[in-house]
C-alpha positions in Angstrom: 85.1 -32.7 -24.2 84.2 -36.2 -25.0 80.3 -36.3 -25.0 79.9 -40.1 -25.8 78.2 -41.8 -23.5 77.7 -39.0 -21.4 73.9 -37.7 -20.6 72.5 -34.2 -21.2 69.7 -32.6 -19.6 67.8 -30.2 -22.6 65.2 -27.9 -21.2 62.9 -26.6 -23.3 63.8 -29.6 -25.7 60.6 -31.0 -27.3 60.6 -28.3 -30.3 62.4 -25.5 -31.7 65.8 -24.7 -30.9 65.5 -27.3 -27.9 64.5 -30.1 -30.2 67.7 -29.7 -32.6 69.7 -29.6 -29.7 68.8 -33.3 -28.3 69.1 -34.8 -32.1 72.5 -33.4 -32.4 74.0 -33.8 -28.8 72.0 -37.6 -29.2 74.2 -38.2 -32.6 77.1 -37.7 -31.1 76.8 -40.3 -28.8 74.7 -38.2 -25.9 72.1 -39.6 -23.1 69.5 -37.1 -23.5 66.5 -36.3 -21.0 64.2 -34.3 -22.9 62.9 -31.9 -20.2 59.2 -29.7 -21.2 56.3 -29.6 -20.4 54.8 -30.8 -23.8 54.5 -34.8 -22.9 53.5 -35.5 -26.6 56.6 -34.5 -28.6 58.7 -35.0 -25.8 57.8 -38.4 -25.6 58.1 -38.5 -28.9 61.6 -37.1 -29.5 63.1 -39.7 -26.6 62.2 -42.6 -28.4 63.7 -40.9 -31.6 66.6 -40.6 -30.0 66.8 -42.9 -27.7 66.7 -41.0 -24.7 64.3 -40.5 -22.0 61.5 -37.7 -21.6 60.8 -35.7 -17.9 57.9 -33.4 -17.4 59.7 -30.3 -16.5 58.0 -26.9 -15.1 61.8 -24.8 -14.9 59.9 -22.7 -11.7 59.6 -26.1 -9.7 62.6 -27.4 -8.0 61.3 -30.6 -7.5 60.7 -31.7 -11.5 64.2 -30.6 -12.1 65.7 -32.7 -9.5 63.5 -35.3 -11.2 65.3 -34.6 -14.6 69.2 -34.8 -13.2 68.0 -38.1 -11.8 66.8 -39.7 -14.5 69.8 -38.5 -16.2 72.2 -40.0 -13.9 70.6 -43.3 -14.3 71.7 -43.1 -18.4 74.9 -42.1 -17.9 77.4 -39.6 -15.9 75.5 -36.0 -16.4 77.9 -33.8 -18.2 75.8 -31.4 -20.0 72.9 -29.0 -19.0 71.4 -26.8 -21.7 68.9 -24.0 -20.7 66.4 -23.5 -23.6 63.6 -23.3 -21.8 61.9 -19.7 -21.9 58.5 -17.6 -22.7 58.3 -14.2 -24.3 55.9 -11.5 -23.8 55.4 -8.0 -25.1 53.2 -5.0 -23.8 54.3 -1.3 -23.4 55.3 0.3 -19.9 52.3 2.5 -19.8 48.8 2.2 -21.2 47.4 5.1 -23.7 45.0 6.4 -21.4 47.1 7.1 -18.4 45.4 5.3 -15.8 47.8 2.7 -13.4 45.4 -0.3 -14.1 46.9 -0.1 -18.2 50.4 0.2 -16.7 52.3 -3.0 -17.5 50.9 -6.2 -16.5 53.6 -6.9 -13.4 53.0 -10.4 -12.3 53.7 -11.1 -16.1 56.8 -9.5 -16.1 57.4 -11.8 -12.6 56.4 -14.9 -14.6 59.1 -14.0 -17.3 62.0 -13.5 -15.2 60.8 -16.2 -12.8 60.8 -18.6 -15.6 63.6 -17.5 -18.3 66.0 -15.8 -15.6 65.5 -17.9 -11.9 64.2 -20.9 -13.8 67.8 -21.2 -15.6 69.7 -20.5 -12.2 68.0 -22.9 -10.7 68.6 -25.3 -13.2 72.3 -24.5 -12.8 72.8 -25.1 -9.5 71.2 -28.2 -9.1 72.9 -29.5 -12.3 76.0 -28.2 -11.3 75.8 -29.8 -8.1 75.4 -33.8 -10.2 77.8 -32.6 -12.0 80.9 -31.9 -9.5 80.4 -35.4 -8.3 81.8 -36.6 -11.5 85.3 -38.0 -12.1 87.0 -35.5 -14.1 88.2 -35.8 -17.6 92.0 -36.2 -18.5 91.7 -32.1 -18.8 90.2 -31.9 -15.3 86.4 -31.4 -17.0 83.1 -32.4 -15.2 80.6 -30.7 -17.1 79.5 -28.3 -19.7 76.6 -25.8 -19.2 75.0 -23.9 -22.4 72.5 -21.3 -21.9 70.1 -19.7 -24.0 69.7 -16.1 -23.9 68.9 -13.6 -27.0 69.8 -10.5 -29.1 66.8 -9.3 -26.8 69.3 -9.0 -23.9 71.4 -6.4 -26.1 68.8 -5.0 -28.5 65.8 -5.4 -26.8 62.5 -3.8 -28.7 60.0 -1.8 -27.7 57.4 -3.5 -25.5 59.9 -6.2 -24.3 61.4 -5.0 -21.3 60.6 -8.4 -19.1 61.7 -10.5 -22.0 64.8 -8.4 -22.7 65.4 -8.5 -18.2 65.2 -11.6 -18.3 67.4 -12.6 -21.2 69.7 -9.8 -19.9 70.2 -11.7 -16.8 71.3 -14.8 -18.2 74.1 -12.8 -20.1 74.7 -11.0 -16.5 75.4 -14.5 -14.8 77.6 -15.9 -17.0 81.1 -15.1 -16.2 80.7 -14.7 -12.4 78.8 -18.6 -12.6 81.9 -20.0 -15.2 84.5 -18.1 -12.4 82.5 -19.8 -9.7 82.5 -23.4 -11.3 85.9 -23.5 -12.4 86.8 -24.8 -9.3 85.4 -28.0 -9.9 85.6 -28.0 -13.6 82.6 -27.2 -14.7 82.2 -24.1 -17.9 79.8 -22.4 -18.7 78.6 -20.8 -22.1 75.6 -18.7 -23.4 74.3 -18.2 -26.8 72.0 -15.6 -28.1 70.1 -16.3 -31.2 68.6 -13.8 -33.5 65.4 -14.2 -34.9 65.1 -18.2 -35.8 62.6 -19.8 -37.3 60.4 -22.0 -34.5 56.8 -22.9 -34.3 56.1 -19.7 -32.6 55.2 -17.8 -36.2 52.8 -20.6 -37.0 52.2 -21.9 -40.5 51.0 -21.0 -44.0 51.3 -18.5 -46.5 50.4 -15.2 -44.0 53.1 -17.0 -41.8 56.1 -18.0 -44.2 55.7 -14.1 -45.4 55.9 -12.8 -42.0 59.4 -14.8 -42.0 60.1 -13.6 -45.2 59.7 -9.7 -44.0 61.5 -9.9 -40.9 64.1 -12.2 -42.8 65.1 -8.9 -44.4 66.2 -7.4 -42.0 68.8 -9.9 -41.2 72.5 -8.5 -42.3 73.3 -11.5 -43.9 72.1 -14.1 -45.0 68.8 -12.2 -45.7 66.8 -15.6 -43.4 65.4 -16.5 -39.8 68.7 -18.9 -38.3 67.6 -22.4 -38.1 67.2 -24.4 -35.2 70.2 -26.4 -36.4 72.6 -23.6 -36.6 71.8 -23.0 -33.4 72.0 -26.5 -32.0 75.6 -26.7 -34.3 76.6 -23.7 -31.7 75.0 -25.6 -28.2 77.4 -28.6 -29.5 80.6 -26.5 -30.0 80.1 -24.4 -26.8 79.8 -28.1 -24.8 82.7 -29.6 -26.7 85.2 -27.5 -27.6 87.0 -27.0 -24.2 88.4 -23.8 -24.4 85.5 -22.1 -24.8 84.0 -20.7 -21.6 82.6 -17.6 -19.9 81.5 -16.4 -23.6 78.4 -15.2 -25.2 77.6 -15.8 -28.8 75.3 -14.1 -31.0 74.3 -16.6 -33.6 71.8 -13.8 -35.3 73.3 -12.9 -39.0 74.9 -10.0 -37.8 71.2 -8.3 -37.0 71.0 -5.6 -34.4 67.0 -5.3 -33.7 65.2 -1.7 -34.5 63.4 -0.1 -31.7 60.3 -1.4 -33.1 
């Protein structure tokens, strides 16, 4: 699929993975609405890019309705990528027994209401822009890439919201790709491996961290790069016989339990 001149809606796309994607779906001739919650580098990556940057909380309707409208104003939307999403971690049960140390269930709800329902929701209101288009030559109106995560197949110890939610997004993607055909519309997710993002901070404590969990990688021996995984969001909207797939993009890892 021709992507030039196009726009693109990026969730989650003022840093990390997020941030790679607009660059690279912006060089190859892309419109692309930043959409986070970070107004700073968001703001900051439009004008790098020459897009345009939307405040966007995934859990309310009404800022991504906001986003897809700005987008249409650049250019026909074509392309939605999900890569918005939080993690957390705590144990099922506490060490002393009691139901209070049980784990923390409105922050499991805020985890699948953000990485799981905030990406379906993106979906269908995209999707929805997005079947209004005139279809390519091939019959194509669009291209949605989600982001889910080895979590969704491997998921550790202590990350059973993260891994739900992440899980869910794999779940959804051949029955939404089945249900969009109709109108042209495909649908891909990627899960990454362990990549190297803000999240581990910075320093010498922090590069070794990398370093160590960089070894468990199968090869090459490294956290993934937010380009590599950007290279795969551009494929996956492109290339228009893939649909209905998951990727891992993770170095062959397969997570211990802990």
């Amino acid at each position: 699929m021709d992507i030039n001149g196009a726009s693109a809606i990026v969730t989650g796309g003022a840093s990390g993975i997020g941030a790679a994607t607009c660059r690279q779906l912006a060089a190859r001739g892309a419109k692309v609405v930043v959409a986070d919650l970070q107004a700073d580098k968001g703001q900051a990556l439009a004008e790098e890019i020459g897009g345009a940057f939307v405040e966007v909380d995934v859990t309310k309707t009404d800022q991504i309705t906001a986003a897809i409208e700005k987008a249409k104003e650049l250019g026909p939307l074509r392309i939605l990528v999900n890569s918005a999403g939080i993690g957390w971690a705590q144990r099922t049960i506490g060490r002393d027994g009691s139901y209070d140390s049980a784990h923390d269930l409105g922050a499991f709800s805020k985890v699948i209401a953000i990485n799981l329902i905030g990406t379906f929701d993106c979906i269908r209101l995209a999707a929805t822009a997005m079947s209004q288009n005139e279809p390519t030559e091939d019959g194509e109106r669009g291209a949605i890439v989600n982001m889910a995560s080895v979590a969704a197949f491997d998921g550790q110890i202590g990350q059973a919201s993260y891994s739900a939610s992440k899980g869910g997004v794999v779940g959804m993607t051949l029955p939404i790709a089945r249900d969009l055909s109709a109108v042209g519309i495909r649908v891909n997710t990627i899960a990454p491996g362990l990549i190297d993002t803000p999240i581990y901070g910075e320093g010498e404590g922090a590069e070794q961290f990398k370093a160590n969990l960089g070894a468990n990688v199968l090869f090459p021996k490294r956290l993934g790069t937010g380009e590599e995984l950007a290279s795969m969001v551009v494929e996956a909207v492109t290339n228009s016989y893939l649909n209905a797939e998951v990727i891992r993009v993770d170095g062959g890892i397969r997570m211990p339990p802990k």
